[in-house]
C-alpha positions, 0 to 999 in steps of 0.5 A: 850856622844859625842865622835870624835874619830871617826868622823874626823881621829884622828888616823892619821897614816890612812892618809899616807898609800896607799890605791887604787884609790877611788872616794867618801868619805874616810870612816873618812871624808877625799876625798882619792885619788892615790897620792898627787898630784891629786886634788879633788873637794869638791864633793869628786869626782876625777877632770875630773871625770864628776862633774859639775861645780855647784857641786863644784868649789874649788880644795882640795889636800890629804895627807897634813900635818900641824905643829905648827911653831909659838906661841905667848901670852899676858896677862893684866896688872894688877896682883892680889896676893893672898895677894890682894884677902885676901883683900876682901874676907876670905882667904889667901896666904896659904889657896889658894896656898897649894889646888891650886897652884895658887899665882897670877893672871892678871885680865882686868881692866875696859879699857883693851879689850880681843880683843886686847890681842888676837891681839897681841898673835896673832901678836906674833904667826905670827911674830915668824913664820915669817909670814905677816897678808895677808898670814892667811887663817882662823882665829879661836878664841877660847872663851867663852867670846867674846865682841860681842854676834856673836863673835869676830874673825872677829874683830880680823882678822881687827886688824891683818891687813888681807887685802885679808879678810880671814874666822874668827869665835869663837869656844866656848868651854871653857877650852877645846876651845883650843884644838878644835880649834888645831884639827879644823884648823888640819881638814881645812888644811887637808881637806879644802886647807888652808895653815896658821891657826891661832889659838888664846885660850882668855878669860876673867873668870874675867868678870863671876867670883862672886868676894865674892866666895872665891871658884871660885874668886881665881881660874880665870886669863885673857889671850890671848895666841895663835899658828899658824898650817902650812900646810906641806908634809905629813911626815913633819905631827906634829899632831899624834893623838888626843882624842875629848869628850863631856858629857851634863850630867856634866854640872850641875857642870861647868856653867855660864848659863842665867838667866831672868832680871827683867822685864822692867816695862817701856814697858808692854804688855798692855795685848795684848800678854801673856808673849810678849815682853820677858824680857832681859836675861844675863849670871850668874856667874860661878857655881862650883863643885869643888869636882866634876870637879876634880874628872872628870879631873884626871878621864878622861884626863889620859885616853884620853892621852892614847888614843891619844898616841895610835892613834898615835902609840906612848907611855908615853915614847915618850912623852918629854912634858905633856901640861895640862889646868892650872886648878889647880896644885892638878890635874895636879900632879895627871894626871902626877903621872896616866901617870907616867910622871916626873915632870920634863917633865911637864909644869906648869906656873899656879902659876903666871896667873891661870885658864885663860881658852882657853888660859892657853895651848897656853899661857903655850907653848908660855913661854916654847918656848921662855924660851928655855925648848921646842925645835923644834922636841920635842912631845907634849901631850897636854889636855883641860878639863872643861865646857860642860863637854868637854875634849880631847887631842892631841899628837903633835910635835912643829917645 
């Protein structure tokens, strides 16, 4: 089991204290130095300490902060109803409401592309932090289903309109991706220089969902939803703590893995080599232990919340929002009543758009945001649960 919660300064009250001058690495994978304002190299060594230029050649600056300023969210155009899925496969309104939560869903059609609704939550974010597409530094994209095999970040990033051609790559963790690409872009600010990250969580599930399984077809949505984290003083810091894992031995019961295509009988071997050219592979629908999966969610993500408030130096109470993966509204309720947290105070829009991945988080905060129920200031404790299995949380401030 992987655990990050070591590795990169989750607890995030280490990062203000002031420590004595020091030239080498910070024991959390910071550069440390006496102050703000001193720069250091990527060799982690001081400026003017007798680094070569080789060595590095990029300035960084400690002690930055990061918030989020902007959100944004698209989803397709076509919606299916419980209703419509009764159509086609044995169930009902009834039966998928009441063990889920969910009653519609937005599904691409055959022209619609992932990569332009990304664009426009994209496009969203950036105009709600009043920022033009040339003042991106990096763009993260968070899926596990990209329309091109090496990705699609960098496509996203053209369609912006990011003339100085800034760094763009996937993050694939499914619905955990968002919150990885959260802290990511938390770790290139504070230790890589970067002043506006856009993070973008789209998926399209519709693609790898097996639509005659009446126990995965109900359950995935598509979407596009996304955030722009923004480098600020070290007080102004809107990231407190946060909680990262992973578990390899779960993932029997959450996979879409490859599979062996038939061969291609129109170009053999002729018997030169055994087994050469190897036949095409592609990804099997979604494989689900239900049962499994949820016992996993109400199990850790409670825990991982608690261990980002602690990071933080925060409890429940000063939580004002409980922000999980729209999975499924049984665990939500659950991991709510664990942490004894209201609902009121949690966010939930599963209802109308379902488990839409990475993008259930961003997508859930955009609607908030813009319906007036989160404010600048408000904490934020935020969690992603699902395939890998991978799992994390992070307590943050929006504004």
């Amino acid at each position: 089991m992987a655990n990050a919660s070591g590795l990169f300064s989750p607890a995030i009250p280490c990062l203000r204290k002031r420590n004595p001058p020091y030239i080498g690495v910070y024991r959390y994978g910071f550069c440390s130095s006496e102050g703000i304002s001193k720069r250091v190299l990527c060799s982690t060594t001081l400026e003017g300490s007798g680094v070569s230029p080789s060595e590095s050649r990029v300035p960084r600056l400690v002690n930055k902060g990061c918030k989020l300023v902007g959100c944004g969210s698209a989803v397709p155009n076509l919606r299916l109803s419980n209703d419509d899925l009764a159509k086609f496969v044995d169930t009902s309104d009834e039966w998928i409401s009441v063990r889920t939560g969910i009653r519609n869903r937005r599904v691409l059609t055959g022209k619609d592309s992932l990569t332009a609704l990304a664009v426009e939550a994209g496009k969203n974010a950036l105009q709600m932090a009043e920022l033009d597409p040339d003042d991106v530094d990096l763009v993260l994209l968070c899926t596990s289903t990209p329309e091109d095999l090496f990705g699609s970040a960098p496509q996203i990033q053209k369609a912006l309109g990011c003339k100085r051609n800034p760094l763009a790559y996937d993050i694939t963790a499914a619905c955990s991706g968002f919150l990885l690409g959260l802290v990511s872009a938390a770790c290139h600010i504070r230790g890589g220089g970067f002043s506006n990250v856009l993070v973008i969580g789209a998926d399209a599930i519709s693609r790898y969902v097996d639509w005659s399984d009446r126990g995965t077809c109900i359950l995935f949505g598509d979407a596009a939803g996304a955030v722009v984290v923004q480098a600020c003083a070290s007080e102004e810091d809107g990231l407190f703590g946060f909680d990262l894992h992973s578990d390899g031995d779960g993932q029997r019961h959450l996979n879409a893995s490859i599979i062996e295509n038939e061969a291609d009988q129109a170009f053999g071997s002729n018997g030169s080599v055994v087994g050469f050219p190897p036949n095409r592979y592609s990804y099997s629908c979604i494989q689900m232990n239900g049962k499994e999966v949820f016992r996993f969610a109400v199990r850790y993500v409670p825990q991982s919340i608690e261990s980002a408030l602690d990071k933080a130096g925060l409890t429940g109470s000063s939580i004002d929002w409980l922000l999980l993966h729209q999975a499924n509204q049984r665990i939500i309720d659950a991991v709510a009543t664990r942490l004894e947290i209201p609902p009121e105070r949690v966010i939930s829009n599963l209802a109308n758009y379902g488990n839409t991945s990475a993008a259930s988080i961003p997508l859930a905060l955009d609607e908030a945001v813009r319906g007036g129920k989160v404010q600048s200031g408000h904490t934020i404790a935020a969690a992603g649960f699902g395939a890998g299995l991978t799992w994390g949380s992070a307590i943050v401030r929006w504004g």
